[in-house]
N, C-alpha and C positions, 0 to 999 in steps of 0.2 A: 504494500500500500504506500500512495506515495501521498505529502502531507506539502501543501502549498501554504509557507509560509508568509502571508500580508502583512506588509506594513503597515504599522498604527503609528498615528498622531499620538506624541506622548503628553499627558498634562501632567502638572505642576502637583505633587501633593503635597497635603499641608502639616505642619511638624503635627506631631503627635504628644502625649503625656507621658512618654515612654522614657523611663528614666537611661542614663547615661550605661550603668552595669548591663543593661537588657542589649544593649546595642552592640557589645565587646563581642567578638569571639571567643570560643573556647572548649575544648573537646571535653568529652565527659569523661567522668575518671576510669571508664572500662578501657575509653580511645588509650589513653594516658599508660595505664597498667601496660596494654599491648606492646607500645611504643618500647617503654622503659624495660621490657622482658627482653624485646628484642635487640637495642642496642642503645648503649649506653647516652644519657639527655643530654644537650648542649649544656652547655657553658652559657646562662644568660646575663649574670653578675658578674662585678669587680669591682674593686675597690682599691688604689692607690694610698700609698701612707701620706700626699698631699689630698685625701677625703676627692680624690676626682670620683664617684662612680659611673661606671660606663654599663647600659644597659640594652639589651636588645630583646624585641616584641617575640613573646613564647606561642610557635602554631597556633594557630591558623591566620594568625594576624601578619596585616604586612610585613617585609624585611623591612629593616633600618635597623641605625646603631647610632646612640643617644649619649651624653654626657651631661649627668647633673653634677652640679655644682650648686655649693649655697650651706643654709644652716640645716643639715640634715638632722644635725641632735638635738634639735630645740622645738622640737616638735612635741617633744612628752613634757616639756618644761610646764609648772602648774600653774593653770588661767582662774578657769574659775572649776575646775577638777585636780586631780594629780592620777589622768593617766597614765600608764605606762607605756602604752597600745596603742601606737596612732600609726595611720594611714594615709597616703596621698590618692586621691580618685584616679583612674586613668583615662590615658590622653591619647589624641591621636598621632600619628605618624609626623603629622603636618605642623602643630605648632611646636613652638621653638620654646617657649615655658609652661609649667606644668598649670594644669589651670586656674583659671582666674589668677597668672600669675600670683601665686599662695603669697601673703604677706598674715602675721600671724604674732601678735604682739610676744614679749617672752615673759611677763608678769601685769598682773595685776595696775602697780603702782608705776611702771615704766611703757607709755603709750606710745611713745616715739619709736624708740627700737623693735623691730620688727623681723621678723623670719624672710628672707629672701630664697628663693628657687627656682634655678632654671636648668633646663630641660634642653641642651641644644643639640642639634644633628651632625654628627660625624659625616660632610657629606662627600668626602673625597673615599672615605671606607665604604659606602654603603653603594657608589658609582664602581670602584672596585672586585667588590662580593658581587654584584649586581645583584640579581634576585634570588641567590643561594642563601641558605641557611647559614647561618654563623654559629660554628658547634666551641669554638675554646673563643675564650678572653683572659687574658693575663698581664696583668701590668709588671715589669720587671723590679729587682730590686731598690732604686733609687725611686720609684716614679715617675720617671718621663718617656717612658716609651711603652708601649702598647702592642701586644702581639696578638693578631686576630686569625682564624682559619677558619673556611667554611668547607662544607660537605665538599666540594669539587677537590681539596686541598689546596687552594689558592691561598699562601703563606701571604702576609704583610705586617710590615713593622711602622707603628708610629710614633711620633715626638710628639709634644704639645708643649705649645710653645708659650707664650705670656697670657693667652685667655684659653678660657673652653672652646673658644671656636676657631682657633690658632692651630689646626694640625697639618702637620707637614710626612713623607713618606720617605720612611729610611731605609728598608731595603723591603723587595717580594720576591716571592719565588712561587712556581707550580710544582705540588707533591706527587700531583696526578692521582692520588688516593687521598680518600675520607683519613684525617688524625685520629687517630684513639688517645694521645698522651701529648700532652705540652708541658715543657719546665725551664724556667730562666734559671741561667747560672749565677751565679753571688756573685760579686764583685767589689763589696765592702765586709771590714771586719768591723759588727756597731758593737755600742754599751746594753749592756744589758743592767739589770737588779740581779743581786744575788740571790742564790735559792734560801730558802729557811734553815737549812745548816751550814749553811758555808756566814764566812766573816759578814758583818752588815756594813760595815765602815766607809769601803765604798764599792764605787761601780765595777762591775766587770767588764773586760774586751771579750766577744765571743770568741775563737777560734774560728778561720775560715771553716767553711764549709763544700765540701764538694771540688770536684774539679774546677780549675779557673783557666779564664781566655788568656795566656800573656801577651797578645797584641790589640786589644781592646774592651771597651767596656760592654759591649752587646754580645751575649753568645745563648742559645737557648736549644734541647736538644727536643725533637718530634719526633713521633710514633705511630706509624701509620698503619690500619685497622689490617694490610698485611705482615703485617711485622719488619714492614724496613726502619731502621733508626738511624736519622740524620744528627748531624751538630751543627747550625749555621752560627759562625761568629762571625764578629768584626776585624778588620786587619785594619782599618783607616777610615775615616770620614765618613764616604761612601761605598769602601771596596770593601764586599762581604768575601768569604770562599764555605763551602759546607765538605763534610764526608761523610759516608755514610754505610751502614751494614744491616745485617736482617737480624733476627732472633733464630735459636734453634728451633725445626721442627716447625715451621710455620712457611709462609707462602704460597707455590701451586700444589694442589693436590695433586698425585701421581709423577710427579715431576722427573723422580726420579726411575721411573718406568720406561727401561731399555725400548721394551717389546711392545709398546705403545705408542703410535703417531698421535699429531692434535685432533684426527678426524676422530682415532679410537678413543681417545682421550674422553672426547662427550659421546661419542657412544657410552660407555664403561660409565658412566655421569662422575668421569676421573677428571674434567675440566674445569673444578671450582676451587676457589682458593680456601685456605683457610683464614676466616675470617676473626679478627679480635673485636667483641660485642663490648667490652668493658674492661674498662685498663685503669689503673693511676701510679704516679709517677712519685718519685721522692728522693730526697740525701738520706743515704745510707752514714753511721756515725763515723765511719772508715773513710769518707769521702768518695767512694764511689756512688754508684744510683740503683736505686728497688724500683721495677717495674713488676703489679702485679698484673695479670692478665687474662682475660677468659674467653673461650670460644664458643660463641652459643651455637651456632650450626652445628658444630664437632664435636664437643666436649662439654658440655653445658653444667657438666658435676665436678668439673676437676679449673682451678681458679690455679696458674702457672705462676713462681715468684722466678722472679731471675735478675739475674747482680750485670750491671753493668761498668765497664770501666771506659774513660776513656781518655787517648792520648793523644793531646793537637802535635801538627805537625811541626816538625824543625828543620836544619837547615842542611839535615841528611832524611831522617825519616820523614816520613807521610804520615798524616793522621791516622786513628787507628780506633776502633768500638770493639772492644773484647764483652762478647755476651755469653753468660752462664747462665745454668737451671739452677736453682739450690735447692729446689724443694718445692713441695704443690700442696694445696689444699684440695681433700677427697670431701664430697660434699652429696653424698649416697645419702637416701632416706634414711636408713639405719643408723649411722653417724651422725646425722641430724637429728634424730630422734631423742639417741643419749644426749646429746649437748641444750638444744635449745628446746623441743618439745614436738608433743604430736602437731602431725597438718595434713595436708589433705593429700589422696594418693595420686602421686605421680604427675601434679597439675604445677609444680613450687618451681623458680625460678627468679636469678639473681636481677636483682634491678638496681643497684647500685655495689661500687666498690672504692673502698678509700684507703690511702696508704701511709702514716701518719708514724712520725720521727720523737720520739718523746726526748727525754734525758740519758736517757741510758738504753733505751730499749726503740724497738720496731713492732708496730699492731696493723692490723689489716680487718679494716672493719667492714661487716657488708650487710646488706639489706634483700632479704626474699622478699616473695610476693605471690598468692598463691591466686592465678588469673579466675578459678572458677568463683571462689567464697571475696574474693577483695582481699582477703587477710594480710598479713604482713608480718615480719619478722626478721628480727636485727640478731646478728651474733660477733665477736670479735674474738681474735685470735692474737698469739702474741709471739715474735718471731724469738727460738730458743735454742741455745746449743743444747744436746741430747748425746751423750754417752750410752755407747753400746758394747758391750762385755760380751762374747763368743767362747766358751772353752776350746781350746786347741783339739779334745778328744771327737769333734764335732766335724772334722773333716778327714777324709779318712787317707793319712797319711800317720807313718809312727813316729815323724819328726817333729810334729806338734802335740805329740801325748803328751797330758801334764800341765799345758803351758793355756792361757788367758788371752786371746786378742782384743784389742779396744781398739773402737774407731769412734769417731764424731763424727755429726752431722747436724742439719738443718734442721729444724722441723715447727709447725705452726701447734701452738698448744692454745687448747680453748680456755676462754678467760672468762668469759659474761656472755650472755643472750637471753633473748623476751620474747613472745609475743605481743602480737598488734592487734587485738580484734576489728573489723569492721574496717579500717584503716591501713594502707598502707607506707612506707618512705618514698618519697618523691624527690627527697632531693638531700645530700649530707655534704656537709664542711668540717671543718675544723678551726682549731683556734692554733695560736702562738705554740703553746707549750702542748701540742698533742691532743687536746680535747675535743670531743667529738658535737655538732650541733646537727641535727638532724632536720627535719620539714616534711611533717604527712599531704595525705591525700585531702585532711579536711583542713586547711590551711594552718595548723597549728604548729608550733617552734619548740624544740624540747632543747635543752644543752645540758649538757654532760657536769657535774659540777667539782670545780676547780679543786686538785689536788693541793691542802696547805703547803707541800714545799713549793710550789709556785706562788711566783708574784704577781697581782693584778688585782683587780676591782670587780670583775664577775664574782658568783656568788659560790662560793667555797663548801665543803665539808661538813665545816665548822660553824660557819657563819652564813647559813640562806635561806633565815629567816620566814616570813609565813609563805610558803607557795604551793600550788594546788598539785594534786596529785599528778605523776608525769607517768610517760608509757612503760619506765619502766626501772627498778633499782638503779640509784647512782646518777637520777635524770629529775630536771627540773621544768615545768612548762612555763617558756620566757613569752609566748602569747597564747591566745586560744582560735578558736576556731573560724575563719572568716566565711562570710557569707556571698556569695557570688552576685543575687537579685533577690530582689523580694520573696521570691519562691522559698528562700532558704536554703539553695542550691550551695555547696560546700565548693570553695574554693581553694583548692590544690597549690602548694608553694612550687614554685617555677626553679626560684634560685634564691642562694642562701651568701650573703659576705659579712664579715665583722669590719669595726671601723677600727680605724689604723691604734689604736689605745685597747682595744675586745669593750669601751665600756658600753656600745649597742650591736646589734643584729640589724643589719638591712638585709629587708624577706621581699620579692618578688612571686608576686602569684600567675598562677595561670592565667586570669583575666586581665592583668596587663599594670593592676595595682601596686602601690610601692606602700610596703610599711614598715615602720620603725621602732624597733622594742629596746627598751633600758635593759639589760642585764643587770645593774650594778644591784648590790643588798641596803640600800638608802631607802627603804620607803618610809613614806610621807604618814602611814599608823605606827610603824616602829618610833620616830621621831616625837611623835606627839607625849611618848611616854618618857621624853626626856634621855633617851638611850646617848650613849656616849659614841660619836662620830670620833674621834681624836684616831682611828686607825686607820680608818676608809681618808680623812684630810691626808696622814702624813702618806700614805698611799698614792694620792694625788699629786701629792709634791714631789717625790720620786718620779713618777710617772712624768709629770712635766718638765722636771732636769731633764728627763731621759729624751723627750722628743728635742730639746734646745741640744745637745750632742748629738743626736741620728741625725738632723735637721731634720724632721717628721712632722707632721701636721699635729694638732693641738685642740682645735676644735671641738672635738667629744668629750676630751679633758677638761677646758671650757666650760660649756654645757654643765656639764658634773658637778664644777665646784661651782658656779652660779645659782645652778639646785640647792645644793646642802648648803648656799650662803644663806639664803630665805626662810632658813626652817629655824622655829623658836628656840632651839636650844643651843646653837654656833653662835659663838659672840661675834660681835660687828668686827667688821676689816679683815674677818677671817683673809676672806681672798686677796686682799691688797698685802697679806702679809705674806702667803705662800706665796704671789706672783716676786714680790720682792728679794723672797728668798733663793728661789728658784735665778733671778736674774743675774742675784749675787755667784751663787755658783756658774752659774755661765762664765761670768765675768772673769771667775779666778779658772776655767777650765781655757778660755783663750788668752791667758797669759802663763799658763802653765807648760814646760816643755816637756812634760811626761805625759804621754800622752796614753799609756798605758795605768796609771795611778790616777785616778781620778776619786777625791773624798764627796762620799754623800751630802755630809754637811759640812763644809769648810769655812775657815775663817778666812776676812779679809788682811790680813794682816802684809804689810810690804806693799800693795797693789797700785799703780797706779793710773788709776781710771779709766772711763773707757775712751777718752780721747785718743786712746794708743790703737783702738780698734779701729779694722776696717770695716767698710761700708755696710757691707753682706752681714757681719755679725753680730753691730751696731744696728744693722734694720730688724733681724731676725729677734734680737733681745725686745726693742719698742714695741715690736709685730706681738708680742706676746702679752704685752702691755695692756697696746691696744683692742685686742680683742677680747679681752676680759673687761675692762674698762666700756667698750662700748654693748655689751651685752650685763654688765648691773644696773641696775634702777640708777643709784646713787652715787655715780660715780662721772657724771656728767661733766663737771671742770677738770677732772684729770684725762678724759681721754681728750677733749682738745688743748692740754696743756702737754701733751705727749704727741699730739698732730701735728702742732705749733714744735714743739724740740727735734721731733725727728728728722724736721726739716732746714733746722739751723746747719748741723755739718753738712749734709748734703748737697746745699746753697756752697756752704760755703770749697765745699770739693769741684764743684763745677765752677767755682770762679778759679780755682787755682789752675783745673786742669783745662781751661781753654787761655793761659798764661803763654808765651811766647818765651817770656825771662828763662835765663839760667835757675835753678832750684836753690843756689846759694844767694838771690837777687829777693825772692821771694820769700824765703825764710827770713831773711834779715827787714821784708819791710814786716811781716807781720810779726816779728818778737817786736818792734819797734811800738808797736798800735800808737804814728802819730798821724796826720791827718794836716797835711796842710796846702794852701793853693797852685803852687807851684807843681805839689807830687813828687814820687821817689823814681819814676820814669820807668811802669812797669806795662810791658807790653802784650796784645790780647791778639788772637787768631782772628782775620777780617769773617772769616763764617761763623765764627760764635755771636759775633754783636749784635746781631739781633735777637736771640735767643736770650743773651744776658740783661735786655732790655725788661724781661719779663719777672729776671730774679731780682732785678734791682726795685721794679715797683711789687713786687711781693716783699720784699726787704721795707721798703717804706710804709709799705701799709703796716705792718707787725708792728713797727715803731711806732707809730703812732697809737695804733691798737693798744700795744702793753701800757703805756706811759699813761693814756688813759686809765686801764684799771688799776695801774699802781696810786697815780695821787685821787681815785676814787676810794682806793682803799683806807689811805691813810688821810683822804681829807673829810672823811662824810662823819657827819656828828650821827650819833644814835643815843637811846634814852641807856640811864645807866643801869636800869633793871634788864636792858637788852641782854637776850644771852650770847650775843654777836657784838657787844660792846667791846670784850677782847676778841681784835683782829684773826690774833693766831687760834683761834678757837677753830676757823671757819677755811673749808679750802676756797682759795680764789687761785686765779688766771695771775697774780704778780708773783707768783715762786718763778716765775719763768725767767727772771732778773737776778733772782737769790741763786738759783741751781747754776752753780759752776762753771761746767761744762757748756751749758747755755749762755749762758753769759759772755765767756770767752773765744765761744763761736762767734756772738754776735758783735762782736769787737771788733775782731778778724773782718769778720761781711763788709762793716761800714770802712772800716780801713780799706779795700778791696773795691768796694765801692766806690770811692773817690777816686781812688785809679783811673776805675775801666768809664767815670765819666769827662776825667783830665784827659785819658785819651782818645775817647769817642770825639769827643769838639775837637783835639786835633784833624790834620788833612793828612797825616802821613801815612794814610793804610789808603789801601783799594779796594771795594769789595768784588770779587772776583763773581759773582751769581749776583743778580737785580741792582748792576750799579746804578740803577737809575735813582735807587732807593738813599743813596747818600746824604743828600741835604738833609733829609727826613728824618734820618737817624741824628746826625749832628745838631737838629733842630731840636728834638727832643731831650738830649743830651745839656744841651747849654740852659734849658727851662725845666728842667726835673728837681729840682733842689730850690728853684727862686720861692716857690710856692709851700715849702715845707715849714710848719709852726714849731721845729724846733731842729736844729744846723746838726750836721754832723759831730763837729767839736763838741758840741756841748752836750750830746748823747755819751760820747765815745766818755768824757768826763767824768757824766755821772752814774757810768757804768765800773770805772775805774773806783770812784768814789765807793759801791757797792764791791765790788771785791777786796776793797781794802775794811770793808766792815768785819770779815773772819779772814783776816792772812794771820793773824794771832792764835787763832786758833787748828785743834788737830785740824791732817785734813779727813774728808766723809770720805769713808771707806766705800761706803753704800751709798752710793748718791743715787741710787730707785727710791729709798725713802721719802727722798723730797717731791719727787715726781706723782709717786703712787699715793700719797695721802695730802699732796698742794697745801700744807698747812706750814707758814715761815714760823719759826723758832721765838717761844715767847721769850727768851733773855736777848731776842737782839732786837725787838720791836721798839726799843728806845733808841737805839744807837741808827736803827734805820730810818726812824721819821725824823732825826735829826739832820742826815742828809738828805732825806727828801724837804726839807725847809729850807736847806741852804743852797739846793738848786729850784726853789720853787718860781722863781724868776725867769729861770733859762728852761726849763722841763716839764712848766706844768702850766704853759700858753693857753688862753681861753677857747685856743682853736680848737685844740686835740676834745672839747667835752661836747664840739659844733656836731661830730659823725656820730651816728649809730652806729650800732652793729648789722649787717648788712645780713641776708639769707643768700647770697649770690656762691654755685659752688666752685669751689678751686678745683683747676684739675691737681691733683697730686704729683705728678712728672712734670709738666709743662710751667706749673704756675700760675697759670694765667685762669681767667673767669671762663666759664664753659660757657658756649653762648645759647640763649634760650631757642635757638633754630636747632639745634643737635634732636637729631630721633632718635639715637643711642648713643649711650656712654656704658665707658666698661666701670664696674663697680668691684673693689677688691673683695674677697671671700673673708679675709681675717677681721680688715680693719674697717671695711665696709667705707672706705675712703673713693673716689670718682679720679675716671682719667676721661681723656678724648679718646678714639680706637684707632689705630693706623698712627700711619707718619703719612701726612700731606704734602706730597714735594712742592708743591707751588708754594708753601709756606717759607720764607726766609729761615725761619727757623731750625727747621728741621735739620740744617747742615752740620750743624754744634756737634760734635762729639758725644758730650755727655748727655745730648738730647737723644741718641738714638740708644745709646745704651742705658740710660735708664729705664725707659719704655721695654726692657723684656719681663720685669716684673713690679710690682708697686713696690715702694720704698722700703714695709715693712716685709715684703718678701713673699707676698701673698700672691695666691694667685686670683687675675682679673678675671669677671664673667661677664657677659653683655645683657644689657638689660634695658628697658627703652627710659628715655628721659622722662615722659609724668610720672613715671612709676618711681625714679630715683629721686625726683623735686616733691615727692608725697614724702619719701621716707628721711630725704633732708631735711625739709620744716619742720 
């Protein structure tokens, strides 16, 4: 019958009441079961120790590949609840942040600060993949590169560069085969905490781990579902090389059959490979790699362990993959029976496997699933030398009468297993130190709980507090069950990552949802009864030295102690005291040449300051600052009195290094700080000047700015029952005069300043790009100072004047003290308004009290006023500070030097996200 298909006129129909969940795809959990029996689930998570997670849409949803970025932990933070459970709705393919771009205040009493999140598209990877599946995601050890592979085997390596939407491609390749196993190679030795027996005093260096690339920092080794195993590293830049070998006992079937052509081959049905359904990869404590492996077509009962080694080439040998068997897991009804328990006959099959490095030891944890009942069942095993004793009468020779053979060997001894009713695993991770997090069928999160020799903040042993019954001994439920639609339909977790600290769970479900569960044992009932926080804070403080050494992102640690600063029973400043302390060791870790010795709690003693630091570790310390600061209620004047400082060296680094002078020209004017008409004849690059245009009226506005809140401070009468009658009671914006370090930078600027505008009004340079712009420049130069209510000198003075108020005294060992609680020293408040009296003439002109305070935002790199035509600007993740995006070459500015290198990251060392302009002039005001 033949069927004549007519063309119809399509009409418009009209939306419906159908909520947002109804409209997702998503297979049902029998689709799901099938899938996961027959070969092992993608890789839809990851997580970077810079908090990037990188996500891609789980079947039947379109391909793509997604990067959020933002406050991921400050979602359970308590509004007018204290969840621990929260969820982002899901989105489409097409927008760029996640919906109704989320803004979400983080307390009660702090309306301004707000949850940021975006959602952007990977779009050179997803152009790439084209419309294949993406089965691994793996961010390498540093953070900045991205290994992605899809079903075809089409290998690709990414960087990410200054934003989320900054990716660029570092090397690909075609495997021609589906991967079964991805693992980057190590490439740094970090600090770790020590265990609970070992010294506490201080930190530990780990030991490398694993093989290492010696000609680059990129090397990662793949597994492809026939058992070839590649290593591709780096030798330079851009010049990769790989080598590559098989496994034993795997590839074509019949292969080795003499008396068999490829015709008879599939006749014989000898034409099929052996296929690997489920693999995972890992550091062996030896430094070589455990791959374990299973074949569902061929073997479906027997789960293969095998040790790899391998050798990069040199400048005689070739590269080299020595692969052994060691030993196999039997995984017969019968064996299962004894171990984990009865199930149903002959329907059971593995759906997941994981291969996981503890302390001392190697475990291999896996997940059945029995296709007919749903059921499920988790067992672990634990990799063990085994001694075997043979009497010599036992072979029949007379030359071993008498005599004992011993041999050793491998073998996997069972440790734990449960069953699942009703429910099966869908998806298993792990944590740092070996720990197991699982993910059922009904969306629910179970984790393993932390063994007290380990160190962290998940919930322990010892310490885990009230939590509801879990699937099974030794297991805790970190969320419960999610619901798919209204029907009540059970939603299946997709994918499982911890954040760069373990102190949350980001869970990916099958419908496309993203949620966020605390692990840590802080809750908001335990606290009410007054319970004693002092282990989980000095926990925290650890935790956060250890990200400022790894350089690691901090965020979730954030989040944490911003929690438990809120709750009744933490006394005030808690967190300004741990960030202080924490900065302090930093401080004494980048002036220390031991780099192997690092004390937990050190003193300052000898130190001096961090004027001695560079840029990077100077941003990295304020970045830490700042994003504590801008995430408490109460801490509003320090986190722009820390915006305001981290920008004085900075400033003042970019005026040195667009300098022409000799280094010994420059040092001698600025130990000089004088300042006079003539100038000390220091010379400036013609493509920096216009650039330095911008730091000089950013320099001017400060000035003026501080000078107001200083004789605001010391000039405004209040009643004397005021509890703000003493000054130093109260933090204000004038510590930024008193702090040091500040102060001395600012000295430097205007010294520096008078320079580069004695030499701008000179004719001796040429601008080499927009001469035309000359006069323009020269014009602005000669009229930038006529108009200022208070001169250079007489700043520079009574800055002087203020550092001679403590040269008698120690120096601050801890100069975060002054910063982190902005409160000036009540024994100096007399000796300070006395020189603010005696320059009240030169310093405290009627002008400076004419300006407000302006809402206009600064870009943070450029300096300059963002103009209100921007459609987007990038906004940092840490410090939540604004830049412009790009370099615009038609801009004069852009030639500067320190204008294009600053722009790879924001100042405090965060990374930028794009986000559209009303949405960041909401979250400014």
């Amino acid at each position: 019958m033949v069927v004549e298909m007519n063309s119809k006129k399509r009409r418009r129909v009209e939306p419906t009441t159908t909520s947002k969940t109804d409209s997702i795809a998503r297979y049902p959990a029998k689709c799901i079961l099938s899938n996961l029996l027959h070969r092992q689930a993608p890789q839809h998570i990851c997580t970077s120790i810079h908090s990037v997670v990188i996500t891609t849409p789980p079947k039947p949803n379109g391909p793509g590949i997604h990067a959020l970025t933002g406050d991921h932990y400050t979602l359970d933070l308590p509004t007018t609840t204290t969840d621990t459970n929260s969820s982002i709705s899901p989105t489409s393919n097409n927008n760029t942040t996640l919906p109704g771009a989320i803004t979400k205040a983080n307390n009660n009493n702090n309306t301004n600060n707000k949850t940021i999140l975006n959602k952007t598209p990977i779009r050179l990877a997803e152009k790439y993949h084209d419309q294949h599946t993406i089965t691994h995601l793996v961010w390498n050890q540093k953070g900045t590169t991205l290994a992605s592979v899809d079903e075809t085997g089409k290998l690709a390596l990414w960087n990410l560069g200054n934003s989320s939407d900054n990716w660029s491609m570092t090397y690909s390749n075609d495997l021609h085969q589906s991967p079964a196993a991805l693992l980057w190679l190590n490439t740094d030795r970090l600090y770790d905490i020590p265990l609970a027996d070992q010294p506490q005093e201080k930190f530990i260096r780990e030991p490398f781990v694993g093989p290492r690339n010696p000609y680059g920092y990129l090397a990662l080794v793949v597994v492809t579902v026939h058992g070839e195993i590649s290593v591709h590293f780096q030798q330079g830049d851009k010049i990769f090389s790989q080598f590559s070998s098989s496994l034993p006992h795997t590839g074509h079937m019949g292969l080795g059959r003499a008396d068999i052509g490829c015709f008879g081959m599939n006749l014989a049905n000898s034409g099929q490979w052996y296929r690997i359904s489920h693999a995972s990869l890992t550091f062996d404590n030896d430094g070589s790699l455990l791959l374990a492996a299973q074949q569902a077509n061929t073997k479906p009962n027997v789960i293969h362990l095998y040790k790899i080694r391998i050798r990069f080439p040199g400048r005689v040998n070739e590269g080299a993959i020595h692969c052994q068997s060691i030993t196999k897991l039997n995984l017969s009804p019968r064996i299962l029976q004894s171990s984990i328990g009865d199930f149903a006959n002959g329907s059971l099959g593995v759906s997941q496997i994981l291969l996981t490095r503890k302390y001392s030891s190697i475990e291999l944890a896996v997940a059945f699933a029995d296709s007919n009942s749903g059921n499920g069942y988790f067992g672990k095993w634990g990799l063990q030398h085994k001694t075997i004793k043979m009497p010599g009468d036992a072979i029949a020779s007379e030359n071993f009468s008498g005599t004992v053979m011993i041999s050793e060997k491998l073998c996997l001894d069972f440790i734990s297993g449960f069953a699942i009713p009703d429910h099966f695993i869908t998806c298993i991770s792990n944590t740092r130190y070996g720990g197991l997090v699982l993910g059922l069928s009904d969306g629910s999160v179970h984790i393993e709980l932390r063994d007290d020799i380990y160190p962290g903040m998940a919930r322990s042993q010892s310490n885990m507090g009230k939590v509801e019954q879990s699937i099974g001994p030794n297991f805790w439920k970190a969320g419960g069950p999610h619901k798919y639609n209204q029907s009540n339909d059970l939603d299946a977790v997709a994918g499982l990552t911890m954040s760069p600290n373990e102190t949350h769970v980001i869970c990916l479900l099958y419908s496309g949802r993203l949620a966020v569960m605390r692990v840590t044992n802080t809750d908001q009932e335990s606290n009410n009864n007054n319970t004693d926080n002092s282990g989980e804070l000095s926990m925290i403080s650890k935790l956060i030295k250890l990200t400022l050494l790894n350089q690691s992102d901090d965020l979730d640690l954030i989040s944490e102690l911003v929690r438990l600063s809120q709750l009744p029973n933490v006394k005030e400043n808690t967190a300004e005291e741990i960030i202080s302390d924490a900065m302090m060791t930093y401080q004494v870790f980048c002036n220390h040449n031991h780099v192997n010795d690092i004390l937990i709690s050190p003193q300052p003693d000898g130190l001096s300051g961090i004027r001695d630091w560079n840029l990077p570790q100077r941003g990295r310390a304020y970045g830490l600052a700042l994003g504590t600061c801008r995430r408490l209620s109460s801490t509003n004047i320090q986190y722009v009195n820390l915006s305001k400082a981290i920008q004085l060296p900075v400033i003042l680094e970019c005026f040195i290094g667009s300098c022409k002078s000799d280094f010994t020209t420059i040092t001698k004017v600025l130990d000089d700080l004088k300042i006079s008409e003539e100038g000390q004849s220091l010379e400036f690059e013609a493509d920096s000047l216009w650039s330095l245009i911008s730091l000089t009226t950013w320099t001017l506005d400060f000035v003026r700015w501080i000078l107001r809140k200083w004789n605001t401070l010391f000039n405004c009468k209040r009643p004397k029952n005021s509890k703000f009658a003493d000054i130093s009671a109260r933090s204000s914006h004038a510590i930024l005069l008193y702090h040091k370090e500040s102060r001395l930078a600012l000295c430097k600027i205007l010294v520096v300043v008078n320079e580069f505008i004695r030499f701008t009004r000179s004719s001796s340079y040429e601008l080499k790009r927009h001469p035309e712009s000359t006069p323009l420049l020269q014009k602005y130069a000669s009229n930038v100072l006529k108009n200022e209510p208070v001169s250079l000198q007489d700043m520079l003075a009574f800055l002087k004047a203020l550092g001679d108020a403590d040269d008698n005294d120690k120096e601050q060992q801890n100069c975060w003290d002054l910063l982190l609680h902005s409160r000036l020293p009540s024994d100096k408040i007399d000796k300070l308004r006395k020189i603010t009296n005696d320059f009240a003439e030169k310093c405290a002109q009627p002008a400076i009290y004419l300006e407000r305070d302006t809402d206009d935002m600064i870009d943070v790199i450029q300096k300059r006023r963002i103009p209100s035509t921007a459609k987007h600007v990038w906004c940092c993740v840490r410090c939540q500070q604004y830049a412009m995006p790009g370099v615009n070459e038609s801009d004069p500015c852009s030639y500067a030097l320190w204008y294009r290198s600053l722009g790879r990251r924001c100042v405090c060392g965060g990374l930028f996200t794009s986000i559209p302009f009303r949405q960041s002039r909401s979250l400014f005001t």
